[in-house]
N, C-alpha and C positions, 0 to 999 in steps of 0.2 A: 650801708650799701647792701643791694640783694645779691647774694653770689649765683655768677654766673660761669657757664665752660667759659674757657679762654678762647678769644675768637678766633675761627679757624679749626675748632677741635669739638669733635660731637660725640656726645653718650651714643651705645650701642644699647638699646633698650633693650628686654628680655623678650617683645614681641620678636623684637628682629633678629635679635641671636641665631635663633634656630636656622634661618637663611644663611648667614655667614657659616654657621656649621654645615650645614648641604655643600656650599659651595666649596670650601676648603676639603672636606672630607671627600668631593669627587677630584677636586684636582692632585689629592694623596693617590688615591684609588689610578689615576692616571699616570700619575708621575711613576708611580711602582711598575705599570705597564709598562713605563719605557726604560726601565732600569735605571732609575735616578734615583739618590740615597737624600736624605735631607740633613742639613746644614742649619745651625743655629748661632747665627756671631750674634755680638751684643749688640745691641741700639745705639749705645752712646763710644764713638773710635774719636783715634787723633784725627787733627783738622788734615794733618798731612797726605790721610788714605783716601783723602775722596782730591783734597786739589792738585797730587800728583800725577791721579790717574781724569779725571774730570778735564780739566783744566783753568787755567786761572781768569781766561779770560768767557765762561759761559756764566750765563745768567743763575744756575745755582750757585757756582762759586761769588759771584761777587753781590749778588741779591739777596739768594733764597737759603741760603744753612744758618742753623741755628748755632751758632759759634758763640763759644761764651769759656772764660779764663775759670777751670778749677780752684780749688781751696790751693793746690801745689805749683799754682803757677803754671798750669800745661795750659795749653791750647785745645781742647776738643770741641765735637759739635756732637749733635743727633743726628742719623745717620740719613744723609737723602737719596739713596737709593741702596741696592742690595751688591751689586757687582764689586763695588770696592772693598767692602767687608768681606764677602767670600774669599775675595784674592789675597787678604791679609790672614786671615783664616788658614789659608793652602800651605802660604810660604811660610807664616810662623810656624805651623803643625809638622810642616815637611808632608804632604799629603799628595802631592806630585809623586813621589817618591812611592806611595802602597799602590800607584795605578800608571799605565800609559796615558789611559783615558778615564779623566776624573768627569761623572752626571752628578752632579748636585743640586740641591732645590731648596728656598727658605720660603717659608713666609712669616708678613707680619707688618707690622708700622713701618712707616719714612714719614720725613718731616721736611717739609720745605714754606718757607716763608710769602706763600703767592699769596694775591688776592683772591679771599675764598669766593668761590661759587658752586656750580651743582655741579658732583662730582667732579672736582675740585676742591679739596679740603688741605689744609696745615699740618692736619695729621693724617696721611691717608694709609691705604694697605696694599699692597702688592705680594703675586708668587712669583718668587723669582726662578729663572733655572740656568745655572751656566755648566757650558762642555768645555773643558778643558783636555789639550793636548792633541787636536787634530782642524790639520790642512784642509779637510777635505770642505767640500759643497755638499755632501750629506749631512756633513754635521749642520750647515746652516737649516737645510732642507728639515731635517729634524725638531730643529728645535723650534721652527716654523709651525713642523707640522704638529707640534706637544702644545703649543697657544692653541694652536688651531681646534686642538681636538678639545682641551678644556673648556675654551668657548662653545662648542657647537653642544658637546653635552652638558652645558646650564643653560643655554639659552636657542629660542630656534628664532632667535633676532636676524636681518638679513646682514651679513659679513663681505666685507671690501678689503683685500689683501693689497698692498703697497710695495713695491719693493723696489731700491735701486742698490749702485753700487756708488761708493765712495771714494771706492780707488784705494790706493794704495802708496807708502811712502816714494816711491819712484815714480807715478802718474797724478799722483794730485798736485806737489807745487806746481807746476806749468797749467795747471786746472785755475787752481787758487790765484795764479797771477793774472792770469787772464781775467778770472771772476772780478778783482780787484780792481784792473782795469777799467772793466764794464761799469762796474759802481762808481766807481772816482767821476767818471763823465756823468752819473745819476742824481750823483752827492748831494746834489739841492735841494732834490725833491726825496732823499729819505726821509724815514721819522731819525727823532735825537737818536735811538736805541741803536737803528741801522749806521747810523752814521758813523757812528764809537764803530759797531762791527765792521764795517769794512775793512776796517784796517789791524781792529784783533781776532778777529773770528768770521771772515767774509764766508762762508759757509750758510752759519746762520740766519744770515740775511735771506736765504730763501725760503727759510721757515717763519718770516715773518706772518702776523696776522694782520699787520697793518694795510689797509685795503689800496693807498699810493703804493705801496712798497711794492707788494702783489702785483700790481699792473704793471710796475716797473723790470720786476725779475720774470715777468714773463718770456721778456726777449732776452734776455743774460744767457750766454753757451752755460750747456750741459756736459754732463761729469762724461755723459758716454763719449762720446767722443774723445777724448783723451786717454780715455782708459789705454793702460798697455794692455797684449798679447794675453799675458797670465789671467788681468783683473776680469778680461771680458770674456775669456773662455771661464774661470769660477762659475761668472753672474750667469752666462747661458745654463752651464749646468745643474747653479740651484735652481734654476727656472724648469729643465727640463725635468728634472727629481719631484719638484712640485705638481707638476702634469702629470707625472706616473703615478703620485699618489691620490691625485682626483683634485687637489686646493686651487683653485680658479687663483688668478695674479696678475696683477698687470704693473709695468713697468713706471717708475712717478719721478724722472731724472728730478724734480724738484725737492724730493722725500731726503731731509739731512735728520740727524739726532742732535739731540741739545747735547752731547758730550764728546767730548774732542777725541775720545779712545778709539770712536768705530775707524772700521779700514773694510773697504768690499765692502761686503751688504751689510743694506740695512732696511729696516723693513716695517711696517707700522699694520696693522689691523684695527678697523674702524667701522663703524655701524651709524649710516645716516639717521636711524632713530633717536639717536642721543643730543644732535643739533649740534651745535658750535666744537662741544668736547667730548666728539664721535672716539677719537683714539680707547681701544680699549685694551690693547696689547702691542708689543711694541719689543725692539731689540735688533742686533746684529752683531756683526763679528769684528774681536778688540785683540786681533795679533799685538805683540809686543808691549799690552798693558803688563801685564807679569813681570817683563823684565823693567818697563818702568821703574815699577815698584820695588826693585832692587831683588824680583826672584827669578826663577828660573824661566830662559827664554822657550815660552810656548803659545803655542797660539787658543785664543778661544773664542767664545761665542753662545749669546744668552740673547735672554727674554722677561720681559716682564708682563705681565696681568695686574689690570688695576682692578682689586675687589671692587670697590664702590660703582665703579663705572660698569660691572657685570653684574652687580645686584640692582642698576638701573635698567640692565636689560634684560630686566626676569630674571639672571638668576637663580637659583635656591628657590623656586617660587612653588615646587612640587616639596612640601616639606609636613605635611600631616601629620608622619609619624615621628615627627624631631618637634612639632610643633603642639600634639595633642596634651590632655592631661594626665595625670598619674593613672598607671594600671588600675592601681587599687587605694582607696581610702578608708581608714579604718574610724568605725564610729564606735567607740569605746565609753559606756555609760557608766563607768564606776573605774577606782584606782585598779579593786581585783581584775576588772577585765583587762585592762594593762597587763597586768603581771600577766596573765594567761595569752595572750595575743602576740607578746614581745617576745618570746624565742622564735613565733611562726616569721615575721617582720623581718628578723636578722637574717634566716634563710633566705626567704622571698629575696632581699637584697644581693644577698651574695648568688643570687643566682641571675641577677641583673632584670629582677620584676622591680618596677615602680612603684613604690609604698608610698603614700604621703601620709603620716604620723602626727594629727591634732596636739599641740604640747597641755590644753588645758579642757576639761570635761565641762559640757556643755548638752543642753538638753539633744536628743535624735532631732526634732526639725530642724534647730540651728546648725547641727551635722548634717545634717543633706543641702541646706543650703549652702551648706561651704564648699560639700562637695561638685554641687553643681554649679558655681560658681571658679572651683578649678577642673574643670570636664573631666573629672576621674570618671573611665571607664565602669567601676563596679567600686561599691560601695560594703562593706563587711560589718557587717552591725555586731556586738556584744556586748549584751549587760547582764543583771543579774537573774533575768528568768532565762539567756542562754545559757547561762552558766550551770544552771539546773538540768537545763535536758540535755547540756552537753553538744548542743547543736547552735552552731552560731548562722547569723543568716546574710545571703549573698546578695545585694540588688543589682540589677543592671541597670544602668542607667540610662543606656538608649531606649531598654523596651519595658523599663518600670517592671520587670517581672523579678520573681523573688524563688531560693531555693537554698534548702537547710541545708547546712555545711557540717558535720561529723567532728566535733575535734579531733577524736583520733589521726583524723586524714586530711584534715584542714592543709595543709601545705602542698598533698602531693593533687590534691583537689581540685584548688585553687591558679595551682602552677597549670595543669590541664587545661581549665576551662582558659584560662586568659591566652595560653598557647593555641588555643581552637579558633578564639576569636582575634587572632592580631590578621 
């Protein structure tokens, strides 16, 4: 057999790296902006951290995790989203406890078992970011406006903000019954999937993509209306905090999450350029997940960014200087010009200049063709008639011009000219 990625799961080539570093490295640059510290849980948790808080009856628990029996007999999976981890992370560490108000942020892999397609992967990447320990509709507004801001500075794609509310444990069952109602009398004309939901998860039924289902939940009551007092004074006010920040938003009483934690808002960000799997950010607020999970009762509220689907929408697509070749290549025509060129190389390095260092000597034309083949900026030639005059020589390779290099001064030379020219 020829070996293939496993399906679902795609190489990051070295062309495209450099994009995923743009892109991650401004959403660091941003997240630091808004006072979030970054968080590192492992990939692989108990099955129990995600179907406690998730729930049992949504299509990643009962479809899409990767669940598989350790050497020890445990239960784990790969982790298909970021929130569960974090929140295991808090309360193992006790990390409620160094803050009122914990801003965290991870990025990295999830894994969920869907049918792949474009932007849409098995393995895909997300940043995530949750606020722990505040009531407030600023924190949603916030954490709204931290997607918001990461998207707009990678991409100047056009942006469609989502938002409803969920309600909360005292106004959604009388929501959900009714909902349930409404379906029961639909029942015949859902798909198989809707039909199972009704009755475990009627919620999700309005997030169908099934084009009957759709027509049908058109006419289905809405959350607003139900809402209590408290839920719909929240939702007004992250609405009005959103205005005062400038983020355009419009209300989608049909907009639910695939996870049974949210309560109040919830909120999705999507770009008609992307077609069918426009979502490119996404989250809301998971009071009483924490204590779910047997920690401390507090309330919270996140977000996630899906890389792949913002490196469809340009992205990282300004990346020159992450994507250019080495400062400098060093064309070394003899062993002795090594020895003489290798303590300037280790400087260079530690001073964060770009050397790419030939491991094997080869004629000068084969050395510039390599170097022009990896777009090193300047080229340093030495061999044995430099060695003589003590002058080694500098080419540039956008304007082919050429200029002797001093060894005595070779390093602070060198560092100069390539400082002049970035």
């Amino acid at each position: 057999m020829s070996f293939k990625a496993v399906r679902g799961f795609k190489d990051i080539l070295p062309g495209e790296v450099p994009r995923w570093i743009h892109a991650e490295n401004t959403a660091r640059r941003i997240f630091r902006a808004f006072g979030f510290q970054e968080i590192r849980p492992p990939i692989l948790e108990y099955v129990e951290v995600f179907t406690r808080g998730i729930g049992q009856h949504t299509d990643i628990v009962e479809k899409e995790m990767y669940v598989f029996t350790d050497k020890n007999g445990e239960n784990v999976c790969l982790r298909p989203e970021a929130t569960g981890g974090v929140l295991r992370a808090v309360i193992e560490n006790g990390l409620a406890n160094e803050s009122p108000i914990l801003r965290l942020f991870t990025l990295g892999p999830m894994f969920r078992h869907e049918r792949p397609q474009k932007g849409r992967l098995r393995q895909f990447h997300q940043m995530n970011a949750e606020v722990i320990g505040s009531h407030s509709p600023h924190a949603d507004a916030e954490v709204i406006w931290l997607a918001w801001e990461i998207l707009r500075a990678c991409s100047s794609a056009e942006l469609i903000l989502d938002i409803n509310s969920l309600g909360c444990p005292a106004c959604r069952p009388p929501y959900r019954r009714a909902l349930q109602d409404f379906l029961e009398k639909n029942a015949g004309d859902l798909c198989q999937d809707c039909a199972r939901r009704r009755l475990t998860n009627p919620l999700r039924v309005l997030d169908c993509k099934n084009e009957a289902c759709k027509a049908i939940v058109a006419s289905a009551p809405h959350m607003d209306t139900y809402l209590c007092p408290a839920c719909a004074g929240h939702h007004e006010k992250v609405r009005e905090a959103l205005d005062s920040i400038g983020i355009p938003s419009r209300d989608n009483p049909s907009l639910v999450r695939g996870l049974d934690y949210y309560v109040r808002t919830a909120f999705e960000i999507s770009s008609p350029v992307l077609g069918s799997q426009s979502t490119v950010a996404a989250g809301g607020r998971y009071d009483g997940l924490l204590k779910a999970m047997e920690g401390p009762d507090l309330p919270g509220v996140g977000m996630a960014v899906g890389l792949e689907r913002l490196l469809l929408l340009g992205g990282g697509a300004n990346v020159s200087a992450l994507s250019a070749g080495p400062d400098l290549f060093v064309a070394y025509l003899d062993d002795e010009s090594l020895d003489t060129v290798l303590p300037w190389i280790i400087e260079w390095r530690r001073r964060g200049i770009s050397v790419l260092l030939p491991y094997e000597t080869v004629g000068l034309k084969a050395f510039m063709k390599q170097a022009d083949r990896t777009h090193a900026r300047f080229v340093l030639i030495i061999g044995e008639e430099e060695r003589a005059r003590r002058e080694g020589i500098l080419r540039d390779m956008a304007t082919r011009g050429q200029s002797p290099i001093p060894f005595d001064s070779a390093v602070a030379t060198i560092t100069t000219i390539l400082e002049e020219t970035t």
